[in-house]
N, C-alpha and C positions, 0 to 999 in steps of 0.2 A: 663498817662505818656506824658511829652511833648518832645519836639526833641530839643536836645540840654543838656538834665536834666540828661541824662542816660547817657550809653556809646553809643559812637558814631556808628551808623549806625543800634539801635537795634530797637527802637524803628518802622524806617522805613522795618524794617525785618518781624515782626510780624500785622504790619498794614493792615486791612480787613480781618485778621484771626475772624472764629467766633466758637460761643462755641461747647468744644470737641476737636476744631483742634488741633493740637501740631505741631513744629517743631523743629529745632536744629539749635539756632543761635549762630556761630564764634562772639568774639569781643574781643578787644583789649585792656588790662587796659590802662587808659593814663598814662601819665610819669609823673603826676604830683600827682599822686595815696597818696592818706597819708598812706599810708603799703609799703615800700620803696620798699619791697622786693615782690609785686606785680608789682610795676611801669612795663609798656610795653609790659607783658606779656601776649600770647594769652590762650584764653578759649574757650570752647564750652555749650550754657547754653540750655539746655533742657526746653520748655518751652510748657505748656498746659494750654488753657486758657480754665477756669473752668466757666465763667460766663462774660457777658456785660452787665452795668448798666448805665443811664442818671444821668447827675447829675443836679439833681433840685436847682434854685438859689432863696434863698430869697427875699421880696419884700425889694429894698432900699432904707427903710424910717429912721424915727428919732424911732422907735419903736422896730427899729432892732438896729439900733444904738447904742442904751440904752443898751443890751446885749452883747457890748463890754466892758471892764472897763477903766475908765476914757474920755470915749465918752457920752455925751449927745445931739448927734446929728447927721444930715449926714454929716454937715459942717464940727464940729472935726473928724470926723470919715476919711473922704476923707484926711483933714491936717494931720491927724497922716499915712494912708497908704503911702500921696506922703514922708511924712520924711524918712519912713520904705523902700519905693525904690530907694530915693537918697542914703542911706546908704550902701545897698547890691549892689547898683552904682560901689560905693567908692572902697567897698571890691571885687569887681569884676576885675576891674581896675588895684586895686594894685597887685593880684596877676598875670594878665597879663603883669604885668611890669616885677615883678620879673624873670619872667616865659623867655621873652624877652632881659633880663639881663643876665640870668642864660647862654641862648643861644647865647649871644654875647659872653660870656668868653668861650666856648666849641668852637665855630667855629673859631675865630680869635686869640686864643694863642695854642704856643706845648707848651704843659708839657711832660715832661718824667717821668710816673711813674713806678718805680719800682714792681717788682712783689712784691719784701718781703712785702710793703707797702699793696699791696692790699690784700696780705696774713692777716697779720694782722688787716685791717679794717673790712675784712671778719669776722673773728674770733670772733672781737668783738659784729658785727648786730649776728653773730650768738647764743654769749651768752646773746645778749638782748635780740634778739627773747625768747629762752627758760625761760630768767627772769620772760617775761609779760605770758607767757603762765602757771607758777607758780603763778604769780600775779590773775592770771583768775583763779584757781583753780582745774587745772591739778596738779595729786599727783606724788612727787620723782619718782615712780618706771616707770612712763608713760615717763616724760621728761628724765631720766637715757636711757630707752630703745630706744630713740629719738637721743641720743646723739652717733651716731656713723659715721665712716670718710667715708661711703658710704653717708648718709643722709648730711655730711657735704661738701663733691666736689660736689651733686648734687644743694648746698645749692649755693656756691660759683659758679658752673656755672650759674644760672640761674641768679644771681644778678651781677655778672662783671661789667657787662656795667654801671650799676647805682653805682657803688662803685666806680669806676674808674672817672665816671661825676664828682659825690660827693667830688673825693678826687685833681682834678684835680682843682674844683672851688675852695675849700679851699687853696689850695696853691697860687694858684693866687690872691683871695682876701689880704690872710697875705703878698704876695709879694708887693703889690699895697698898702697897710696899712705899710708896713715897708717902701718903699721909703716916702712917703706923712708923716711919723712922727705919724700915728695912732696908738694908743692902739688897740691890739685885743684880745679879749677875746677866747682864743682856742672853749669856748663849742659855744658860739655862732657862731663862724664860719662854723662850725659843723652842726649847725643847719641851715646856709642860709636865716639867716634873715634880715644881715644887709646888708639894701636897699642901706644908704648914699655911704657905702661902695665900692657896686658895681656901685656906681653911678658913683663915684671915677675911679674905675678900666675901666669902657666903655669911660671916657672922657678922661683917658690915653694909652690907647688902641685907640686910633682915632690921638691922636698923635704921638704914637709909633704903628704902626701896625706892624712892624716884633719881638715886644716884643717877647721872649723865655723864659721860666725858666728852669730849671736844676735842679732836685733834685737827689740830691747823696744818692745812694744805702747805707743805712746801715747798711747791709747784706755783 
């Protein structure tokens, strides 16, 4: 495991542990979690480490080379890794933009969300949740016994925060795409994809820094 690759601070937790040892290491999912409904939230992972092994590295020649596909050599071999780390570069990058974008529209605008609003967006992560967990192949009677308004206020408190981000970015983007004359596509808003967009909304937001929206209760 390398630092930086895992959740933050585990790695350095369990370092110069040797085999047999266990511990009990806190950590924190990131916000940027792809289980939405994970995002922030703390855990405790019980960990035993069962063995330590070296890891032996190949000699790097044209003969190793060869046992990659479509390398004949170290030359292509080295031109095809550096392409393969300018790209994970790329993808690195852009999700730190977004990430930075995301956080420019939470810190610098109020939204007012209504509660009904995030009642309902609740409802909805919560019939997706039980969708994919049908999709995975958990049977009716398991997801039936899953669906009750104990397990669903326990559902809704723990995700607010990230419902309320989620629902706060969306309005803003469609507000900043409705002055500017943009089409938006409701599910892609949804999903937080469109970069141009909030590109839009942070160089408008630099110009209007006391921007407000207002959304009315319709409830």
């Amino acid at each position: 495991m390398e630092k930086g690759k895992f959740f933050e601070g585990f790695v350095e937790s369990i370092d110069g542990m040797q085999a047999g040892d266990q511990a009990s290491v806190p950590v924190t999912f990131p916000t940027n979690h792809k289980v939405a409904e994970l995002r922030g939230m703390e855990a405790i992972f019980d960990v035993t480490i069962k063995g330590l092994k070296d890891m032996m590295y190949p000699a790097l020649d044209d003969d190793f080379a060869k046992k990659i596909p479509n390398c004949d050599s170290v030359v292509a071999l080295k031109k095809r890794i550096r392409e393969s780390i300018t790209e994970e570069s790329l993808i690195s990058t852009g999700k730190n933009v977004d990430k930075a974008l995301e956080n420019a529209i939470v810190d610098l605008v109020d939204v007012e969300i209504p509660e009904t609003l995030v009642d309902e967006q609740t409802k909805t992560k919560f019939a997706s949740m039980m969708s994919d967990f049908k999709a995975k192949g958990m049977d009716d009677e398991q997801i039936k016994s899953m669906i009750t308004k104990e397990n669903y206020d326990r559902y809704k408190s723990t995700s607010r925060d990230n419902t309320v981000r989620s629902l706060r970015i969306s309005f803003v983007i469609g507000e900043i795409a409705k002055q500017e004359g943009i089409k938006v596509d409701p599910t892609e808003i949804e999903s937080q994809v469109l970069l141009p967009l909030l590109l839009v909304l942070v160089l408008a937001l630099l110009h209007f820094p006391s921007l407000r929206i207002l959304v009315i209760d319709r409830g």
